[in-house]
C-alpha positions in Angstrom: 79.3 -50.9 -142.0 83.1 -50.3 -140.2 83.3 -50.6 -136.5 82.2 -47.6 -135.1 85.8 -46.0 -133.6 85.8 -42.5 -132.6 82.3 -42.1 -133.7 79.2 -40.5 -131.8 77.1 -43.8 -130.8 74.1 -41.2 -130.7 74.3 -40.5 -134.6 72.9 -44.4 -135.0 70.3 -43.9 -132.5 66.4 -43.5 -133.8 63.5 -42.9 -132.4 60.5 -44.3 -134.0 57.7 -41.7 -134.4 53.9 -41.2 -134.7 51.1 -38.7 -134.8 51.2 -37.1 -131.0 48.3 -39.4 -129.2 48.5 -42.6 -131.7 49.1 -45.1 -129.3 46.5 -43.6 -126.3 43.9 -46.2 -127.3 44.2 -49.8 -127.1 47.9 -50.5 -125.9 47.6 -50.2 -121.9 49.4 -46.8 -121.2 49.1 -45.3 -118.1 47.6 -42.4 -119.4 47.0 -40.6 -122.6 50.3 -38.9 -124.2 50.3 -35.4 -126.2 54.2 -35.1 -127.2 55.1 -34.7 -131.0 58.2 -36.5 -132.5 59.8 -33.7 -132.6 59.3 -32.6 -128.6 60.0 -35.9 -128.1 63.5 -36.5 -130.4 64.7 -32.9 -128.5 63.7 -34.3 -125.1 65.5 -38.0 -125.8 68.6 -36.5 -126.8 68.3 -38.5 -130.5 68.8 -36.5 -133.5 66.9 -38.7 -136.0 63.8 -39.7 -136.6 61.4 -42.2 -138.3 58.2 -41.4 -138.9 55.7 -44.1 -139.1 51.8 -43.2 -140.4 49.9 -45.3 -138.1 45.8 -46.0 -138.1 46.0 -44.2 -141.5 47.5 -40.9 -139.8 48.9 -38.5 -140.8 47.4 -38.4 -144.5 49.6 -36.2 -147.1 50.3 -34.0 -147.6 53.2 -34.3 -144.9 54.5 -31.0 -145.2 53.5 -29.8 -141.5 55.2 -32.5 -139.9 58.3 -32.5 -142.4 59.0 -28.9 -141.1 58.5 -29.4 -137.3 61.5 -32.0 -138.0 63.7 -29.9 -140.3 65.5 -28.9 -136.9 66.7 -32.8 -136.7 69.7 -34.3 -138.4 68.2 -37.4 -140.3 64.5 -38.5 -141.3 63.1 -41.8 -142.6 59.4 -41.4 -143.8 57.3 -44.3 -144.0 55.8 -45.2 -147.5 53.8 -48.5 -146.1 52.2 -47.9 -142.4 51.1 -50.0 -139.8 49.0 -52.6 -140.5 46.1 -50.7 -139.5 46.8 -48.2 -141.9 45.0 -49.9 -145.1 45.4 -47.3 -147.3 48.9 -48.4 -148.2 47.8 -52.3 -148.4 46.4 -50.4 -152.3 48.8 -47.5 -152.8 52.2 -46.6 -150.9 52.9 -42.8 -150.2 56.2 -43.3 -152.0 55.4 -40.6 -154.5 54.5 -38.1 -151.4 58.0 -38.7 -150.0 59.9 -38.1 -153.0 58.3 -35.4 -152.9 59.5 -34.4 -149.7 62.9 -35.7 -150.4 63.2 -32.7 -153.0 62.2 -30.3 -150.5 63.6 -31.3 -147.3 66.9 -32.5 -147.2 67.4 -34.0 -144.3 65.2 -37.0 -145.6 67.1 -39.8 -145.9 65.2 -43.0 -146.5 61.7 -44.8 -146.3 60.2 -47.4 -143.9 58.2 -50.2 -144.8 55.8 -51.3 -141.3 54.8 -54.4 -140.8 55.3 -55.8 -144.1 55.1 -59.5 -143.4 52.7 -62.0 -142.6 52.2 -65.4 -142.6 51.3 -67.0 -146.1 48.2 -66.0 -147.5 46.2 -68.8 -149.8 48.1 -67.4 -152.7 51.0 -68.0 -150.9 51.9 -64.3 -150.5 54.1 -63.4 -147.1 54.2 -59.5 -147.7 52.2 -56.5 -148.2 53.8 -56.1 -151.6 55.8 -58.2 -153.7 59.5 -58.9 -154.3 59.2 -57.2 -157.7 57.2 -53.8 -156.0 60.2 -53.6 -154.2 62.8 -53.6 -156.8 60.1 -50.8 -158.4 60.3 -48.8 -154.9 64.2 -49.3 -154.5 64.9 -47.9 -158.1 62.5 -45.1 -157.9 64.1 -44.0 -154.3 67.8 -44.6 -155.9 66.5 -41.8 -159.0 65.0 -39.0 -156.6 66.7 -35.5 -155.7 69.6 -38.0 -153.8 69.6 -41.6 -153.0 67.4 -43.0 -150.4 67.3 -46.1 -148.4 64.6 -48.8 -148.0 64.2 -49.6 -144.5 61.6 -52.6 -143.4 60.3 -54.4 -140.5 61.1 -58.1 -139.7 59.7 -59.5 -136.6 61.8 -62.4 -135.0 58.6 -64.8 -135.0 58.9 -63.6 -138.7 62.6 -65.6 -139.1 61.4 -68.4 -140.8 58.9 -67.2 -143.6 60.7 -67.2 -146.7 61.5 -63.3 -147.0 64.9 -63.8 -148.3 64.5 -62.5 -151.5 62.0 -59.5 -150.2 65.4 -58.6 -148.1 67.8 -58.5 -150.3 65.7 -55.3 -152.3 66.3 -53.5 -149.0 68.8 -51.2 -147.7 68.1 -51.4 -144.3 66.0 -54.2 -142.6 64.9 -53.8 -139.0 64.8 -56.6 -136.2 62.5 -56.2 -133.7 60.8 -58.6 -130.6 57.1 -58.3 -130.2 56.7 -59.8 -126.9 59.5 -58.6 -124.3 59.9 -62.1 -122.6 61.6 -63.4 -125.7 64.5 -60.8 -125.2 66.1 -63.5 -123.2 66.6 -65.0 -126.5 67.7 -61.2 -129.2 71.3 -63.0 -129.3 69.9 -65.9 -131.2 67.6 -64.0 -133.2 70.2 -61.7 -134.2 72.0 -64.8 -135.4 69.4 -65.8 -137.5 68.8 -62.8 -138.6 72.0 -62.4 -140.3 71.6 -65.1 -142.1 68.2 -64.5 -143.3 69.6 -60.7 -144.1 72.7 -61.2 -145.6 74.9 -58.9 -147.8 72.7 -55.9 -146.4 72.8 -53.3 -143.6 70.6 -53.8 -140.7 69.3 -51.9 -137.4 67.8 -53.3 -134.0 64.6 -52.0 -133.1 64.1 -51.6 -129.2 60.8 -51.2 -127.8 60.1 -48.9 -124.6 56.8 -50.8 -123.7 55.9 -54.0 -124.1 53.3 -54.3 -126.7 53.1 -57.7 -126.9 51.7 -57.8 -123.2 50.0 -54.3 -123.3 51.9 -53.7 -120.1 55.2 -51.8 -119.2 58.6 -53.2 -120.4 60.6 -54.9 -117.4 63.9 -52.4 -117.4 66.0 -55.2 -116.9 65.0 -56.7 -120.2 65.3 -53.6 -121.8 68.4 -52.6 -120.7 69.5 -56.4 -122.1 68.6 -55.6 -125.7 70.2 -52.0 -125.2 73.4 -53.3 -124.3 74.1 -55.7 -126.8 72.9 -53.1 -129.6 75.2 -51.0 -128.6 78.0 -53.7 -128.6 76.8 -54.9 -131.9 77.1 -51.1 -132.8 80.2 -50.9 -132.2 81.1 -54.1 -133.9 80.1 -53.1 -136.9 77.2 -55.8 -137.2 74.3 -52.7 -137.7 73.9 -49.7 -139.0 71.6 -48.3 -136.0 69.7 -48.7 -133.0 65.3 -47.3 -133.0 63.6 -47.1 -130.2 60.2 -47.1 -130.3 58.3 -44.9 -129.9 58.4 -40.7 -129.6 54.3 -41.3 -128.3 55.9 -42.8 -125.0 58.1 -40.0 -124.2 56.1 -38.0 -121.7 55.0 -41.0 -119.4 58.2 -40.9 -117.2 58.3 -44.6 -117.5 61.7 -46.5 -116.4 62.9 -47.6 -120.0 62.3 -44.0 -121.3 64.1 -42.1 -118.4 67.0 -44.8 -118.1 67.8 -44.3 -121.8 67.3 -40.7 -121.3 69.8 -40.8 -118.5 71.8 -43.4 -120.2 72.7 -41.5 -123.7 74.9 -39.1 -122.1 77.5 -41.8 -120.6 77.3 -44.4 -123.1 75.9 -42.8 -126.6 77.7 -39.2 -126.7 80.9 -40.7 -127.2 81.7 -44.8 -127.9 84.3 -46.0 -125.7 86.8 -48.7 -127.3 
């Protein structure tokens, strides 16, 4: 990807998605949350979306939820949820968004959630294999248009050996579990290049900080915003997601300040 002159920074922005009320057990939130992705992608400002299944939610078909976001510009589908979400641990839901692909066309790609883990006794670092995902890339390059692969990297994940797992993505995502080791994205992202190289890649910015179950410092996440942005414009990734639309209507500080903060610095990039 070019540098990013005279482009909108807000068409690289993405806001990670569940189910309305996924996240109101078990992660600390002040209180329970009831906006959609869609309410909340209109209410952030950000025109595209990826929508994650998490806890094994939503189960297809997705039609319902692939109309509510037929009013946004782009859509990534996942085709392996969370981790919770064991269904696709057996089968991926890739066939469910082709399907979509073919019918909504502002589909663009699928996700891939927390794929990796340490080494099994097999020896096995991902949810599927190196091989599933050359299957998966070639079946999303044959549908109604291209799509891309997108997947999840963790930067405790770095040094696992997912080099060859990478290279049959389009898209991997970077993102920091625990909001204290922010202090550190700039030589994460480092390493992450290296582990990623030859392909695209997007930053994923969390709004809370789930590695603590408690609310993100601002400060910190105002540190990973700002260098996203810079790498944005650097042409070192293809997009920023921020994570996650189930936060939107908590009026916490990350969420507003980014609210706030898209006008000034993502409507326009300044060079």
């Amino acid at each position: 990807m070019g540098r990013t002159e005279g482009a909108e920074l807000t068409d690289r922005f993405w806001l990670w998605s569940h189910e309305e009320g996924a996240q109101n057990v078990g992660w600390g939130l002040p209180r329970p949350t009831r906006i959609t992705p869609t309410e909340a992608a209109h209410y952030m400002g950000i025109p595209n979306v990826i929508m994650v299944v998490y806890g094994g939610k939503p189960q297809p078909p997705f039609d319902q939820h692939a109309l509510a976001m037929s009013t946004l510009r782009r859509v990534v589908w996942s085709i392996v949820g969370d981790s919770s979400s064991k269904r696709n641990d057996e089968a991926t839901d890739l066939d469910e968004v082709l399907r979509l692909a073919a019918k909504f066309p502002n589909i663009v790609g699928a996700m891939m959630d927390d794929f990796f883990h340490p080494p099994e006794a097999e020896g096995r670092v991902s949810r599927w294999s190196v091989n599933d995902l050359a299957g998966f890339r070639e079946r999303l390059r044959a549908g109604p248009r291209p799509l891309d692969l997108w997947v999840v990297l963790y930067t405790h994940q770095l040094g696992l050996p997912v080099r060859d797992h990478l290279r049959e993505c389009d898209i991997p995502t970077l993102w920091t579990w625990k909001a204290a080791d922010l202090v550190n994205l700039e030589e994460s992202f480092a390493r992450f290049e290296d582990v990623a190289l030859g392909v695209r890649k997007a930053l994923g910015c969390y709004m809370w900080d789930y590695g603590t179950r408690q609310p993100m410092r601002l400060e910190l996440f105002q540190h990973q915003y700002r260098l996203g942005v810079e790498w944005l414009q650097q042409g070192r990734i293809e997009g920023m997601i921020f994570l996650a639309s189930c936060l939107c209507d908590l009026e916490l500080d990350t969420v507003e300040w980014l609210r706030r903060a898209l006008p000034e610095d993502g409507r326009t990039a300044q060079h």
